[in-house]
N, C-alpha and C positions, 0 to 999 in steps of 0.2 A: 454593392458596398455593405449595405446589414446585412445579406447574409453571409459575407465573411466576417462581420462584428457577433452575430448569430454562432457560426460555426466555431468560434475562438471562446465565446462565453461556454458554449458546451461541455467544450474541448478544458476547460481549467476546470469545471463541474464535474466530470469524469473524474479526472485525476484528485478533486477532494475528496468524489467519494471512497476511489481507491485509498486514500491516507486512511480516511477513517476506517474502512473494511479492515486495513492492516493492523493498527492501533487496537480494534475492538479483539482483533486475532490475536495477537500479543499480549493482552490482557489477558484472555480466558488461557491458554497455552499454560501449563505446569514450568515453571523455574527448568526445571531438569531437563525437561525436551527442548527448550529452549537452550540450554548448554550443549546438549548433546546436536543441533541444527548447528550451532556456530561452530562448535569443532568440526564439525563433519565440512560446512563450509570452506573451513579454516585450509583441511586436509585435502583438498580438491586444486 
């Protein structure tokens, strides 16, 4: 029983740090490549 309460706390830990890794990525990324990502997404 903890260590699936264990494994699930991890498990949402991972994916905050992933937000924040993204976030901080977004930040520093220039406006223009950031347009130039979304279009190219867009176009796919």
């Amino acid at each position: 029983m903890m260590i699936e309460v264990l494994q699930e706390g991890l498990n949402i830990d991972l994916f905050n740090h992933l937000v924040i890794i993204k976030n901080i990525l977004l930040k520093y990324i220039p406006s223009g490549v950031k347009i130039k990502l979304l279009k190219s997404s867009k176009g796919v």
